[in-house]
C-alpha positions as CSV (number, residue, x, y, z in Angstrom):
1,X,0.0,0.0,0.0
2,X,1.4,3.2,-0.9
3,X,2.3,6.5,1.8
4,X,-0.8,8.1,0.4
5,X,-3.2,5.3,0.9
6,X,-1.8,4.9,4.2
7,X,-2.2,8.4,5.3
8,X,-5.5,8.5,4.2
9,X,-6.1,5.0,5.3
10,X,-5.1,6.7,8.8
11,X,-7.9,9.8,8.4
12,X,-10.2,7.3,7.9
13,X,-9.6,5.4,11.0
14,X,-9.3,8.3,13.5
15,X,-12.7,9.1,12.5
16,X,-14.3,5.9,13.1
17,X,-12.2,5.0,16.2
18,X,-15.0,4.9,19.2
19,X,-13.5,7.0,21.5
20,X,-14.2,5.6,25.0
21,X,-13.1,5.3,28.6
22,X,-12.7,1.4,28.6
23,X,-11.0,1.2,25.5
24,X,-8.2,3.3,27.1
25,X,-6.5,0.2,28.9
26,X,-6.8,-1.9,25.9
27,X,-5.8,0.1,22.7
28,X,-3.5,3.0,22.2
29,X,-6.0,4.6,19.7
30,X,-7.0,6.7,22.0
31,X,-4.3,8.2,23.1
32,X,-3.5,9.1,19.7
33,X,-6.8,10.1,18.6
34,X,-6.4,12.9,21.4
35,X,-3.2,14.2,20.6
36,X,-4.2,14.1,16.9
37,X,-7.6,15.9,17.3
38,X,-5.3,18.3,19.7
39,X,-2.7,18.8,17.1
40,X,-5.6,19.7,14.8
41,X,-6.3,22.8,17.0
42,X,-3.1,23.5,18.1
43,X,-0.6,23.2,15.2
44,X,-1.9,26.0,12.9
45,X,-1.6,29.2,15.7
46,X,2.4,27.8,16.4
47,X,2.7,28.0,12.6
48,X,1.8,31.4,12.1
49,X,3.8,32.4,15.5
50,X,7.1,31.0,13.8
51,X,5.5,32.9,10.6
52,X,5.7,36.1,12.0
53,X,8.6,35.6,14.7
54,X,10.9,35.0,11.8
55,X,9.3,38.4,10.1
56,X,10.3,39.8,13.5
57,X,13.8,38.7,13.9
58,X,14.3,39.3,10.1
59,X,13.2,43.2,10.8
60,X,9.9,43.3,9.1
61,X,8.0,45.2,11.8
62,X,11.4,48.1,11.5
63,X,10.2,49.6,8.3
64,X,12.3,46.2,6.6
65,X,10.4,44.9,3.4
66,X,8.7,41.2,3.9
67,X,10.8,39.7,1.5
68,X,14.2,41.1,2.7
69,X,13.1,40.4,6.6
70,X,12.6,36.6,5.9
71,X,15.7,35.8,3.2
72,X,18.2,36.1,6.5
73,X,15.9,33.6,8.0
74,X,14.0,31.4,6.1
75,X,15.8,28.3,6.2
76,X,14.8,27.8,10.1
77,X,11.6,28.4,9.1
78,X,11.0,26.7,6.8
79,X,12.8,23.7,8.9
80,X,10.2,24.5,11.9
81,X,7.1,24.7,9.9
82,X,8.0,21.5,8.0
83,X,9.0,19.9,11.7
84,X,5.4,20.9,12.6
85,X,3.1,19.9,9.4
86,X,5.1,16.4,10.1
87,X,4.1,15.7,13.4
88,X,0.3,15.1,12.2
89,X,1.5,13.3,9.2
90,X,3.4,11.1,11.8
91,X,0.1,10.3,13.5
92,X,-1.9,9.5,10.5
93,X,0.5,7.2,9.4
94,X,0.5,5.1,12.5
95,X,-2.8,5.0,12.4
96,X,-2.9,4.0,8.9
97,X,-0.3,0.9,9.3
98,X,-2.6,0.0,12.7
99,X,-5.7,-0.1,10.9
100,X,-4.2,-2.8,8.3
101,X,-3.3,-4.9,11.4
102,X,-4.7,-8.2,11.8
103,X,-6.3,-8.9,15.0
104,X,-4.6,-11.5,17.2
105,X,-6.9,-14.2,18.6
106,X,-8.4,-12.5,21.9
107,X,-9.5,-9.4,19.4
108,X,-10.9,-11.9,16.8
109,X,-12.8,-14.0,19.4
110,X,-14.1,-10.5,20.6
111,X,-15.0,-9.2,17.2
112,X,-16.7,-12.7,16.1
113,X,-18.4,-12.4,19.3
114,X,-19.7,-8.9,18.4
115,X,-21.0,-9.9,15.2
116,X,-22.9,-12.6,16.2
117,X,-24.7,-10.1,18.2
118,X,-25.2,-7.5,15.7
119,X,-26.5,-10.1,13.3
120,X,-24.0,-9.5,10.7
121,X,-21.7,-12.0,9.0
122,X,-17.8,-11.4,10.1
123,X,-14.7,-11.1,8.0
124,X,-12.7,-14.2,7.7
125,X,-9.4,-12.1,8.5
126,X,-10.4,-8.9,9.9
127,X,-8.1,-6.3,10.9
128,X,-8.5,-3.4,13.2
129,X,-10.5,-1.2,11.0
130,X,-13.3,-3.8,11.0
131,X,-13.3,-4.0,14.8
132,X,-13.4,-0.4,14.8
133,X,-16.2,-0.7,12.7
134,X,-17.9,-3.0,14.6
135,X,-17.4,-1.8,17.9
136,X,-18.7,1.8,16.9
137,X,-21.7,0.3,15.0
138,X,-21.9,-2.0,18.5
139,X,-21.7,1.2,21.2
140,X,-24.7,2.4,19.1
141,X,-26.6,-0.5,19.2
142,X,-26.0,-2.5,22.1
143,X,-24.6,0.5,24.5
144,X,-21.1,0.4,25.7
145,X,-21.5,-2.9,28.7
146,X,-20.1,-5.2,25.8
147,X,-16.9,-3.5,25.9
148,X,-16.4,-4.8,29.3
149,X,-15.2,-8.1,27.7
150,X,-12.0,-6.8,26.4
């Protein structure tokens, strides 16, 4: 599977991920579904504070034309915005590669289990995208007691 497929693989599965307080001992996805969804607010306001702190240090706000204030300094900033815009791309990658994961055989009794009792037919080698699927689809359906059997 290619980066891009990955990454987008990995927006995918943030989105479905069922974010809930028993999951939390079980799977890391929620941990990183919080720093991602965090990252979304966060990221753009340090952006545009490196933006204009390099405009600073270059003397834009001296009289110093934008172009001429940033050529003394745009190789760090460049190197700190890209450092930043990575950091999500990071996230979504993980979370790309995790949702191709096969389950291991507790999670695939659990998600057989979970099927059964949605009355739909399971996959014969599901990986952690159809449990998030299923579990999400289950929380709506049968409340959130059956994740107690993790």
């Amino acid at each position: 599977m290619s980066f891009i497929k990955t990454i987008k693989l990995g927006c995918q599965y943030l989105e479905i991920w069922p974010s809930h307080p028993l999951l939390n001992p079980v799977f890391r996805e929620n941990r990183v579904k919080a720093a991602m969804l965090m990252a979304r607010k966060l990221l753009p306001p340090f952006i545009v504070f490196i933006l204009v702190w390099a405009y600073y240090r270059g003397g834009g706000f001296k009289g110093v034309e934008f172009m001429f204030a940033l050529k003394t300094t745009w190789p760090m900033t460049l190197m700190c915005v890209l450092f930043l815009l990575l950091i999500p791309l990071q996230g979504y990658y993980w979370l790309g590669k995790r949702a191709k994961t096969p389950l291991n055989k507790k999670q695939e009794i659990f998600y057989k289990g979970l099927c059964q009792k949605l009355s739909r037919e399971s996959k014969l080698n599901p990986t952690m995208f159809d449990l998030a699927i299923s579990m999400k689809e289950g929380i709506k359906v049968l409340g959130a007691d059956f994740l107690k059997q993790l």
